[in-house]
Every structure is written in C-alpha cells, then in structure tokens.
C-alpha positions, 0 to 999 in steps of 0.5 A: 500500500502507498503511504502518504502524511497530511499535505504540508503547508506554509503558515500563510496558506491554507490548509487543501485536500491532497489532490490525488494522482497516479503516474508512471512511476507507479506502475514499476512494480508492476508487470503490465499488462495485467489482469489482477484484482487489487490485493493489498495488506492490512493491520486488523485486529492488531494482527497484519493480514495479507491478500486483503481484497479491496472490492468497490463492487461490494457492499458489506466487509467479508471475513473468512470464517478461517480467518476470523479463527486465526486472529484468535478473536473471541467467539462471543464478539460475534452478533447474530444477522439474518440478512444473507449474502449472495455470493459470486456465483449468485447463490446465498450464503449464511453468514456466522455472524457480524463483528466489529474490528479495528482496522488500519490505513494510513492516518486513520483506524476505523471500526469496521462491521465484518460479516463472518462467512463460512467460506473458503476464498483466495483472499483473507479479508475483502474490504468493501466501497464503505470502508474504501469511502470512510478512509477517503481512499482512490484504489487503483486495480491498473497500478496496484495501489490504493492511495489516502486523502490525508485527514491531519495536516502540519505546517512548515515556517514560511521564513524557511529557505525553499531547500530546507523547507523541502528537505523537512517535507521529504522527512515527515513524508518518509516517516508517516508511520512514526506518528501516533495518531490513535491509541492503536497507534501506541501499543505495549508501551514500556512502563519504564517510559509511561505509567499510571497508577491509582493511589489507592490502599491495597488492603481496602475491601472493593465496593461496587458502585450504584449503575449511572445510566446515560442517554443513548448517545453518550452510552455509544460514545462510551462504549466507542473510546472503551473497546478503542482501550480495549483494542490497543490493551491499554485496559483489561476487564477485572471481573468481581464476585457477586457478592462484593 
C-alpha cells in the first residue's frame, strides 16, 4: 500500500485536500499488462493480514470464517444477522455472524462491521466501497495501489529557505508511520517510559458502585473510546464476585 502524511503547508496558506494522482512511476512494480484484482495488506485486529481484497463492487466487509479463527478473536464478539449474502456465483450464503474490528490505513483506524462467512476464498479479508469511502481512499486495480486523502495536516515556517523547507517535507513524508495518531497507534508501551497508577490502599475491601445510566448517545460514545482501550490493551476487564 502507498503511504502518504497530511499535505504540508506554509503558515500563510491554507490548509487543501491532497489532490490525488497516479503516474508512471507507479506502475514499476508492476508487470503490465495485467489482469489482477487489487490485493493489498492490512493491520486488523492488531494482527497484519495479507491478500486483503479491496472490492468497490461490494457492499458489506467479508471475513473468512478461517480467518476470523486465526486472529484468535473471541467467539462471543460475534452478533447474530439474518440478512444473507449472495455470493459470486449468485447463490446465498449464511453468514456466522457480524463483528466489529479495528482496522488500519494510513492516518486513520476505523471500526469496521465484518460479516463472518463460512467460506473458503483466495483472499483473507475483502474490504468493501464503505470502508474504501470512510478512509477517503482512490484504489487503483491498473497500478496496484490504493492511495489516502490525508485527514491531519502540519505546517512548515514560511521564513524557511525553499531547500530546507523541502528537505523537512521529504522527512515527515518518509516517516508517516512514526506518528501516533490513535491509541492503536501506541501499543505495549514500556512502563519504564509511561505509567499510571491509582493511589489507592491495597488492603481496602472493593465496593461496587450504584449503575449511572446515560442517554443513548453518550452510552455509544462510551462504549466507542472503551473497546478503542480495549483494542490497543491499554485496559483489561477485572471481573468481581457477586457478592462484593
């Protein structure tokens, strides 16, 4: 996949869309002419998968069962659907079930819904035109990429000379990945560097807390940042005795 960073500006110009284009030089990886599906690879579920199908044809993400196995998720993620599928050769497939999970590109992790298919395809996972459209992408089957609008931009001072302006474009541009953008991004942090603790007695006896209920919104929003916690293994779930 091709990397881009968010397009670097001078302080008195405003911040654009990064205009999208493919050129000749995209192509030299690439034995022409060429029949090929875009295939590409993904980090989802904190586990890189390769021979990821990038679909525009396709209205719903596809996960392989064998898949869903390997990423070693738990089974009780799974939610129950009762919307079939029709697969490419027009007949209908019952899905296992619909699940939510992280996926990453290039500036941005999405939670996407996959629906988990007992099947058995040439690829691992297929992305569907939804997620090509959340995460702003324009895939190319011709150059065998599939290139980002940039979200997040930067600045660069306008009292810098034209070369060292360059210069520090051509750094950023080469070390996209270093930026963390998402608690995804920061993951298994050493506590040696960062740590936080409660300031609490270890001997005190746990007491549960009275349930605060929250309007629908708020419940989504929470629910949203704690599974974003979850994913990246900043948190765990602590289970008590009833009777606590």
């Amino acid at each position: 996949m091709k990397r881009m960073i968010g397009s670097v500006n001078t302080l008195h110009q405003q911040s654009t869309l990064t205009q999208i284009k493919f050129d000749v030089t995209d192509l030299l990886r690439v034995q022409i002419p060429h029949e090929d599906p875009l295939v590409v690879s993904l980090t989802v579920a904190k586990c890189l998968v390769r021979r990821v199908l990038i679909d525009p044809g396709s209205s719903a993400n596809i996960m392989p069962r064998d898949t869903f196995d390997r990423l070693e998720i738990k089974q009780d993620r799974l939610k129950s659907t009762w919307n079939p599928l029709l697969g490419f050769d027009g007949k209908r497939v019952e899905p296992v079930g619909t699940m939510e999970v992280a996926v990453h590109a290039p500036e941005r992790v999405l939670m996407e819904t996959f629906v988990v298919v007992e099947i058995h395809p040439s690829y691992n996972l297929l992305m569907c035109r939804g997620w090509i459209h959340r995460v702003q992408g324009v895939p190319s089957t011709l150059h065998q990429i599939d290139q980002f609008r940039p979200e997040r931009t930067t600045r660069v001072g306008e009292r810098l000379v034209e070369e060292e302006k360059q210069e520090l474009v051509d750094f950023l541009s080469q070390n996209a990945d270093v930026f963390a953008w998402s608690h995804l991004d920061m993951p298994r942090i050493d506590p040696s560097v960062s740590c936080h603790s409660l300031n609490v007695n270890p001997n005190a006896k746990p007491v549960k807390q009275k349930q605060r209920r929250f309007a629908p919104e708020r419940n989504r929003i929470i629910a949203e940042e704690v599974d974003k916690l979850l994913d990246a293994g900043f948190v765990r779930e602590v289970y008590y005795p009833d009777w606590l």
